[in-house]
Structures are given as structure tokens and as C-alpha cells.
C-alpha positions in Angstrom: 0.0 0.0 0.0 1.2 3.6 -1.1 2.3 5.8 2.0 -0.3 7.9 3.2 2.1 11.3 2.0 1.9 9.7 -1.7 -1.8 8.8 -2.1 -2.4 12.2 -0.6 -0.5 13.9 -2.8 -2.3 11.4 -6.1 -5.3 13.0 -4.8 -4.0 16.5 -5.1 -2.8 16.3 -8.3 -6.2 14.3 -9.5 -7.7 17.6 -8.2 -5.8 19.7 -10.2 -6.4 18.1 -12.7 -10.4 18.1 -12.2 -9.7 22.1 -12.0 -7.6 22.6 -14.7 -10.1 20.8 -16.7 -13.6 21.1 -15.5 -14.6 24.1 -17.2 -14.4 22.8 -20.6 -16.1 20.3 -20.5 -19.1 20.3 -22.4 -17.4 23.2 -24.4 -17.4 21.4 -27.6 -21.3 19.8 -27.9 -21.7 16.7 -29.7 -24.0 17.0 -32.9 -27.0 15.9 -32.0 -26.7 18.8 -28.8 -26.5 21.7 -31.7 -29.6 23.4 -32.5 -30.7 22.5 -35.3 -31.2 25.8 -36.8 -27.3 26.1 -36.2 -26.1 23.3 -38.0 -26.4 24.6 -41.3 -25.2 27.7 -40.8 -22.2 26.2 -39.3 -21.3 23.4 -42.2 -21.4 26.6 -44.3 -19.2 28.9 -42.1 -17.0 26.2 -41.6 -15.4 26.1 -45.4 -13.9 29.0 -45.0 -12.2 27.7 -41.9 -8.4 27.7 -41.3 -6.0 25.7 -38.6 -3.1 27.8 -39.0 0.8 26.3 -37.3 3.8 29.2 -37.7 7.4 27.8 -38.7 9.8 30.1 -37.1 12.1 27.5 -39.4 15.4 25.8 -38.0 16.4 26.8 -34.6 13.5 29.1 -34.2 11.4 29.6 -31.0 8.6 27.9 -30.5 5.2 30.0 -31.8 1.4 30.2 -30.6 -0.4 28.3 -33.1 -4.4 29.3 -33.9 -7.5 29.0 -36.5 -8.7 32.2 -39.3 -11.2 32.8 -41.8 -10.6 33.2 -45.6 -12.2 36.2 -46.5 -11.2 37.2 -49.9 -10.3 35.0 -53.0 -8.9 37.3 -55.7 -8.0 35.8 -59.3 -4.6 37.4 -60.4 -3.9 36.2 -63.6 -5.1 32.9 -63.5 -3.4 32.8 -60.1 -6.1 32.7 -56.8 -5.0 34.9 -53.9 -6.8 34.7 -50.7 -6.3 36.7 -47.5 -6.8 34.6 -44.2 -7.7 36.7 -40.8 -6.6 36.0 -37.6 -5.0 37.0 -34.3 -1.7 38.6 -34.2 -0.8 36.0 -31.4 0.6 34.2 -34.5 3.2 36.3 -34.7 4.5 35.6 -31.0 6.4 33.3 -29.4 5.8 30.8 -26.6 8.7 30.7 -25.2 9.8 34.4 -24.4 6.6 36.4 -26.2 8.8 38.0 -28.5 7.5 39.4 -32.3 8.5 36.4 -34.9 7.0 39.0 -37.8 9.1 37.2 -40.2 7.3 33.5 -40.6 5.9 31.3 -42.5 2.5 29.9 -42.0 1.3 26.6 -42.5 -2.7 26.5 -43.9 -4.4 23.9 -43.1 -7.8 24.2 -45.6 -11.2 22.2 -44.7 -10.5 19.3 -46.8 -7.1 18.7 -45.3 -5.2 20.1 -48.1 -1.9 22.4 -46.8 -0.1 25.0 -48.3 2.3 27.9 -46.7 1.2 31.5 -46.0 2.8 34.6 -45.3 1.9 37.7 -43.0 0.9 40.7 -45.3 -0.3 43.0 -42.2 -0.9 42.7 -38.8 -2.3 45.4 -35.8 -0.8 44.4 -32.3 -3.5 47.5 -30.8 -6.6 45.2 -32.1 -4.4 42.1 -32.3 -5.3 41.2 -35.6 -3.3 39.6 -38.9 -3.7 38.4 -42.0 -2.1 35.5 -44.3 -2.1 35.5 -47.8 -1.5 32.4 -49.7 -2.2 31.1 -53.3 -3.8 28.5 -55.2 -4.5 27.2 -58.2 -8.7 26.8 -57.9 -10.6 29.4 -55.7 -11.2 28.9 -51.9 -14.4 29.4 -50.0 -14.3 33.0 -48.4 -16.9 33.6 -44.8 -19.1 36.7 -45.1 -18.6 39.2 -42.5 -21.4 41.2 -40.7 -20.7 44.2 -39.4 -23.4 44.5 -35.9 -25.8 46.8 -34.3 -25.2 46.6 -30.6 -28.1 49.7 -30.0 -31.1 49.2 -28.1 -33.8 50.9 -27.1 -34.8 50.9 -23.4 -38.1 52.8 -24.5 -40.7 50.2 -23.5 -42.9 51.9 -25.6 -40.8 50.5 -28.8 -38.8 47.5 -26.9 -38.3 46.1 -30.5 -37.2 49.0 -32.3 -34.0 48.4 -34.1 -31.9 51.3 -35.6 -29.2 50.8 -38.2 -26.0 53.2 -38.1 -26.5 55.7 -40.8 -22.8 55.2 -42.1 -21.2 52.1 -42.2 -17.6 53.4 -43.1 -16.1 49.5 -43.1 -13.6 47.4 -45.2 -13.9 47.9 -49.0 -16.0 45.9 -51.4 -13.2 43.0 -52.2 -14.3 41.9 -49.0 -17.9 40.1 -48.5 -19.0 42.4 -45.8 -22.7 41.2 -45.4 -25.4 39.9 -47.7 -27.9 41.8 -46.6 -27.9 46.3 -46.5 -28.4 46.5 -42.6 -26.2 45.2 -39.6 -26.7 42.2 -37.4 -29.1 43.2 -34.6 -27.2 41.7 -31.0 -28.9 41.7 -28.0 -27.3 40.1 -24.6 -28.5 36.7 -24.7 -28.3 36.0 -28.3 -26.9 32.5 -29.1 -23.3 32.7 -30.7 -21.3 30.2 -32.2 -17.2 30.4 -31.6 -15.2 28.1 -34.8 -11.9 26.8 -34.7 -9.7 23.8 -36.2 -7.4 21.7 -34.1 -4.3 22.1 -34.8 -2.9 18.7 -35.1 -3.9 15.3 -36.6 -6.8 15.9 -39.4 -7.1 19.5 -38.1 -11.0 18.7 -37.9 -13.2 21.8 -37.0 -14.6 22.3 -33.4 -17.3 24.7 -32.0 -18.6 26.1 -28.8 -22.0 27.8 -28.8 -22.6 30.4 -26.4 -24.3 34.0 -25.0 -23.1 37.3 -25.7 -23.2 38.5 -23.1 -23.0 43.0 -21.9 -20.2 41.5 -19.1 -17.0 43.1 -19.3 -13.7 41.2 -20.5 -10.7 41.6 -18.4 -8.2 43.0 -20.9 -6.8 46.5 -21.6 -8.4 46.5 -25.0 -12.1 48.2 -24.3 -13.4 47.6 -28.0 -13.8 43.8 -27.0 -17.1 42.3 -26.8 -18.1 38.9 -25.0 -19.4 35.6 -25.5 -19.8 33.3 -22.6 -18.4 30.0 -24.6 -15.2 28.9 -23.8 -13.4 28.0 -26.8 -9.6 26.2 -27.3 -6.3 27.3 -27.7 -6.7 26.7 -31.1 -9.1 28.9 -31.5 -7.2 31.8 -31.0 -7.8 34.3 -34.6 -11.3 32.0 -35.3 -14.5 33.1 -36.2 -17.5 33.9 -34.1 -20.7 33.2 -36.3 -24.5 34.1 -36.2 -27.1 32.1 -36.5 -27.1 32.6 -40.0 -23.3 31.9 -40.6 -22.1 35.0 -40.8 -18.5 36.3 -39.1 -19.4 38.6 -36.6 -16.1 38.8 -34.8 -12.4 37.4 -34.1 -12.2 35.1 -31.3 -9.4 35.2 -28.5 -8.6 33.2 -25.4 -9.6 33.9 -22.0 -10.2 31.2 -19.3 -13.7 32.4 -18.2 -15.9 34.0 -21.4 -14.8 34.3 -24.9 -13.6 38.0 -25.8 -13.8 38.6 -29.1 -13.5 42.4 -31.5 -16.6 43.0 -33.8 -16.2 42.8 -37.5 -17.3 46.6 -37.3 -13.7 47.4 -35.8 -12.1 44.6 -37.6 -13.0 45.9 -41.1 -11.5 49.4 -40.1 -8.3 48.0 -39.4 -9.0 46.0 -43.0 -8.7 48.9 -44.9 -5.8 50.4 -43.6 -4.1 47.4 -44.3 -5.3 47.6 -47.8 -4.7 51.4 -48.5 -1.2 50.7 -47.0 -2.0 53.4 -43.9 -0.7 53.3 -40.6 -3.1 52.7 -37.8 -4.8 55.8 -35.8 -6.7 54.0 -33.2 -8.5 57.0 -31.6 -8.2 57.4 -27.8 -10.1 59.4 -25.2 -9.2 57.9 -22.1 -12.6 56.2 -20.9 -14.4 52.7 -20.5 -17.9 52.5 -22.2 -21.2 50.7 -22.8 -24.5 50.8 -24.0 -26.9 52.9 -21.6 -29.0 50.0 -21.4 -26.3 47.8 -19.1 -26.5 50.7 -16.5 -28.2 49.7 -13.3 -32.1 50.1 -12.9 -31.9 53.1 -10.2 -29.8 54.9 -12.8 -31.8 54.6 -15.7 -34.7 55.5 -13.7 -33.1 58.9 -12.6 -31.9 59.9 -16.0 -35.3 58.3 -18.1 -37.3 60.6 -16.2 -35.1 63.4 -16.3 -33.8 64.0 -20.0 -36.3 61.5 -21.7 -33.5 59.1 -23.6 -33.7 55.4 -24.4 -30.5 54.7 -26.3 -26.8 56.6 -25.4 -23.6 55.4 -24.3 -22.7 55.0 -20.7 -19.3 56.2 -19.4 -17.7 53.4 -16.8 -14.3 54.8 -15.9 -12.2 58.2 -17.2 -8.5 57.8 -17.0 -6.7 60.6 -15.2 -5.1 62.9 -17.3 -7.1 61.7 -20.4 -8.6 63.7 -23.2 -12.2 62.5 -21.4 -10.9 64.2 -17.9 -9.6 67.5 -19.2 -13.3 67.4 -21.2 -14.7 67.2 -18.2 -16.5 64.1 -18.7 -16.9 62.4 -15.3 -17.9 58.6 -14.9 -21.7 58.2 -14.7 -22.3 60.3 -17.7 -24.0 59.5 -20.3 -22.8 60.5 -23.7 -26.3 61.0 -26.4 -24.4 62.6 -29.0 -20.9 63.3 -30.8 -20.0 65.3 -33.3 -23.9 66.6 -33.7 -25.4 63.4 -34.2 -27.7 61.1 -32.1 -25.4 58.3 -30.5 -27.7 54.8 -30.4 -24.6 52.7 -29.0 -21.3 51.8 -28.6 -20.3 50.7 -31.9 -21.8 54.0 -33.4 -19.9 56.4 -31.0 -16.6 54.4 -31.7 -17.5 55.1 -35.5 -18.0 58.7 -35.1 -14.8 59.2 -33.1 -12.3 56.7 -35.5 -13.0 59.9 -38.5 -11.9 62.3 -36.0 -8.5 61.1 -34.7 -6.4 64.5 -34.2 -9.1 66.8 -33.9 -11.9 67.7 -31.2 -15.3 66.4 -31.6 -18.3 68.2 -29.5 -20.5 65.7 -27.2 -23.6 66.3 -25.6 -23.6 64.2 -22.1 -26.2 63.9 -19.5 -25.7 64.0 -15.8 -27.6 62.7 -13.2 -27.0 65.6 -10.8 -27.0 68.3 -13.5 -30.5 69.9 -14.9 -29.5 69.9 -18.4 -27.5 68.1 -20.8 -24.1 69.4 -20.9 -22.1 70.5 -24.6 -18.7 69.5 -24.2 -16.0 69.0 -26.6 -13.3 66.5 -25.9 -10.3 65.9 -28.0 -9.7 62.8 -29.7 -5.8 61.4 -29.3 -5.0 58.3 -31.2 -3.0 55.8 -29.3 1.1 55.6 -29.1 4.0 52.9 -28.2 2.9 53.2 -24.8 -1.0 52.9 -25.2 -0.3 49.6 -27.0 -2.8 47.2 -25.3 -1.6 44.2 -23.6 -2.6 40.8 -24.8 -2.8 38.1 -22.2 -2.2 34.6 -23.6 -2.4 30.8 -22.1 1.0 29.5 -20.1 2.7 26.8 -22.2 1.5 24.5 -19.8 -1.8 25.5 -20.7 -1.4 25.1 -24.0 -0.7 21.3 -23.7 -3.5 20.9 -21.4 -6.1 22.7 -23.9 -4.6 21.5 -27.4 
């Protein structure tokens, strides 16, 4: 019989292990668990679904390996060229973190084929690359959806549903959406996260899930959140409505599923394709929609000033562009640069065309009798703003791969 020290210390590290690996289970339903409504959207998402493996080459450091989503085929000459989006985690290494910009890729396509890839751009702020590879025969490309994150908190009009009036994203080489108007999310929505393994067949995996209005806990405040938990490999994959279309970029946290909407992806699309450097506007503040605000706020400020839709100010950063405003936390921001702000995604719109330059805001304020005109300059972000990207340990990564 094993001394008592030994099977005591079996039983710890069988305990670990539950912990380690109790929250993903069930992350990856079988079929027949899937709503059906899901499934074909998924099979037809799924084409355009990558495993992507870095080779630093000979001697090189080990590098974070992920999944992406063709989303352009172009015929050059006979020749097909397709661009690939992922995470910039790619581009890092496991071992010390550093930058590896200068790798090659290998794609691994849905039908098992493999060819190598290069990086033809990448945004470490947003965390977001792309690969480009060619072929000989077209590939499948995802459409992206750009979404609508406003709602009204009117209860006369609880299903009212308004559409940004400008839609300033990627150009048309990219399938932005099949239809004119924006994917209407709401917290609770079901959500599908994509990814490939990266190993053996590279077969596809998904995790359904909630997005959810809970916040994420890295520096980048653009994030969103689903409440799926998704692989290792899933890192730079697809999140998909129920109709199959990309919504967002998928990376790794141990609790939710943060992901960056296609709205702010596309942006950072066409830089990359005008050749532009990146101006990612700052002002210094954490926001969300008015309707996540607690019920004795929005009771104060509904009665008050009338408003069902805004922007809700979380935190201002001493010293930022939002402090020396005067925008305090509590506010609620209803419109920038003269125009109506419905949510989020809208105001971040607005403020992106007006990096360098001083945009006037109209904010409410639960202890002031009027809304308040203020005008608040609009920094874009430097070396030192550069958000942080938390990724898995290495033992992690053999645990979750």
C-alpha cells in the first residue's frame, strides 16, 4: 500500500487536474446537442475555416499556433489569392513572447489540403493579422457582418431596431454582409465560436454560447463577450451568427470568450489595404450601451432627460482627453460630433474619423439639470498605449490543445 504522503499527494494532483479541466467540459457539444437551426449555418461557415501552425524555421522559438477565416479570394492572372484573418498571437512566441514577424505559416484548408502563407499585415492595438497564400482553384471566403449593438430601453418601442447611418467598413473586395443593414445583438443572443485543431486531421470544433454585456478583463475596451469557452486553437477564429455569418475574431480567455466585432475589424481592413498606418482613436474612458446601467440609474436619467439609447461612461482615465473634457464617470454620452449616438459601436465610429481633432459631445448628468455641450479631443493611441494581450501559459497550451 502507497504511503499515506503519496496517495495524498495522487489525490492533489487528481484535483488539479479536475480544476484545470472542468470548465471545458461540455465546451465542444456533440452534434445531436447543436440546435438545429445552427447546423447549417455552421457546415457553411466552416469552409472558410483555417488551422493555421507558424514555422519560425530551423532553430526558431517555439510559436502560438491558432485557427482564421478566408475572407477574400482574388483571381490574379489565372493565379487565386486569398487573404486569411486572424489573431496577431501568431506572430508571437511561446517561449519568451517576443515578435517572430518574419514567418511562415502553414494552412491547413477544410478538406485537409496544406499550403504555406505569409503575413501581409498585422495590428498588435486590435491584435489582428492576415495571411495570404495562393492556389491554383478558388477557396471558399466567410461573409462578415458588421453588428448593431443599439437598443432601445423605450418600453414603448422594446423592438425598435436602428441601423447606423454610415457604415464606413472594409472595402468591397471583402464580403461584408449579404444583406444592407447590420446584425441586430442583443445580450443573450446565441453565438457560435469556430476553430480547427491544430494537429492530426485539423478537424473543425465549435462552442456555442451567449453574448453576453459583461465586461472582459483585458486592456483592449473595444472587446465584446461571449460566454463560450473555446480552445487554444481557437485563438484568430470566427464567431458566427445564426445565420453563418463572421461577426467577430475570437481570442482566449479562461472564463468568457472576448472577441473584437467585425465593425472594428473591417476598419483595421482597410488600412491594411490602402497601406495606412493605424490611428486608433483614444479618449481615455471605459464605455457601454446605456441599457447595461443599473435600474436606479436609468430611472433617474429616463425621467429626467427623456432618452432610451446613449452610451454610458464606466471609468475616465486621469489625465485623459475625457478628464480634461470634463466628462466624469456616470455620464451618459447621447451625441458626438452633432449626431444622435444609439450605442457603442456607433460612437466608436464617429470618433475613428476624427483622430487629431476635437469632436463636441452632448452628455447627460444625473446631478445636473441639463445636458451638458462639451467638446473633448480625440488622441489616437502611441508605443505606450499599446494594449496588452494576455495569452495561455505553455502549460496550458498542452492541457487545452
Amino acid at each position: 500500500m502507497a504511503p499515506k504522503r503519496t496517495r495524498l499527494a495522487g489525490r492533489r494532483a487528481i484535483q488539479k487536474m479536475k480544476i484545470h479541466m472542468g470548465p471545458w467540459k461540455g465546451r465542444h457539444p456533440e452534434s445531436k446537442d447543436i440546435p438545429t437551426e445552427f447546423k447549417g449555418a455552421i457546415v457553411d461557415a466552416s469552409a472558410a475555416v483555417v488551422s493555421l501552425v507558424p514555422d519560425a524555421g530551423p532553430g526558431g522559438e517555439t510559436m502560438f499556433a491558432g485557427s482564421g477565416t478566408i475572407i477574400a479570394c482574388e483571381d490574379v492572372n489565372g493565379t487565386y489569392t486569398s487573404t486569411i484573418l486572424t489573431s496577431a498571437t501568431l506572430l508571437r512566441s511561446t517561449e519568451s513572447n517576443d515578435i517572430q514577424e518574419d514567418i511562415e505559416v502553414n494552412v491547413y484548408l477544410a478538406d485537409g489540403k496544406s499550403m504555406k502563407g505569409r503575413v501581409s499585415a498585422h495590428d498588435f492595438h486590435f491584435n489582428i493579422a492576415t495571411i495570404s497564400i495562393t492556389s491554383d482553384v478558388p477557396l471558399p471566403t466567410a461573409s462578415l457582418r458588421p453588428l448593431d449593438d443599439s437598443i432601445s430601453i423605450d418600453p414603448n418601442h422594446p423592438s425598435e431596431i436602428i441601423c447606423p447611418e454610415e457604415n464606413e467598413i472594409a472595402s468591397q473586395s471583402f464580403q461584408l454582409h449579404r444583406h444592407s443593414d447590420s446584425f441586430k445583438i442583443c445580450p443573450g443572443d446565441t453565438v457560435v465560436a469556430l476553430g480547427r485543431h491544430c494537429g492530426g486531421t485539423h478537424s473543425l470544433w465549435t462552442a456555442l454560447g451567449k453574448f453576453s454585456i459583461d465586461r472582459c478583463g483585458f486592456d483592449c475596451k473595444e472587446l465584446f463577450r461571449a460566454n463560450c469557452l473555446i480552445l487554444k486553437s481557437g485563438i484568430g477564429g470566427p464567431l458566427v451568427n445564426r445565420h453563418g455569418e463572421v461577426i467577430g475574431v475570437n481570442f482566449y480567455d479562461a472564463d468568457c470568450t472576448p472577441f473584437m466585432p467585425i465593425n472594428i475589424v473591417s476598419k483595421c481592413l482597410k488600412r491594411f489595404q490602402e497601406n495606412r498606418p493605424s490611428r486608433q482613436p483614444w479618449l481615455g474612458m471605459e464605455l457601454t450601451n446605456l441599457y447595461a446601467a443599473r435600474i436606479g440609474k436609468l430611472e433617474k436619467v429616463i425621467s429626467r432627460f427623456n432618452i432610451s439609447k446613449g452610451v454610458l461612461v464606466e471609468k475616465v482615465i486621469k489625465g485623459s482627453p475625457a478628464e480634461q473634457a470634463g466628462i466624469l464617470r456616470g455620464d451618459i454620452i447621447v451625441q458626438c460630433g452633432k449626431k444622435y449616438v444609439q450605442g457603442f459601436l456607433e460612437f466608436y465610429d464617429i470618433i475613428w474619423k476624427k483622430v487629431g481633432k476635437s469632436v463636441e459631445v452632448v452628455v447627460v448628468r444625473e446631478s445636473s439639470p441639463a445636458p451638458l455641450n462639451l467638446k473633448v479631443f480625440v488622441d489616437k493611441t502611441s508605443r505606450d498605449k499599446v494594449n496588452r494581450w494576455p495569452v495561455p501559459k505553455t502549460m496550458w497550451l498542452k492541457i487545452l490543445n
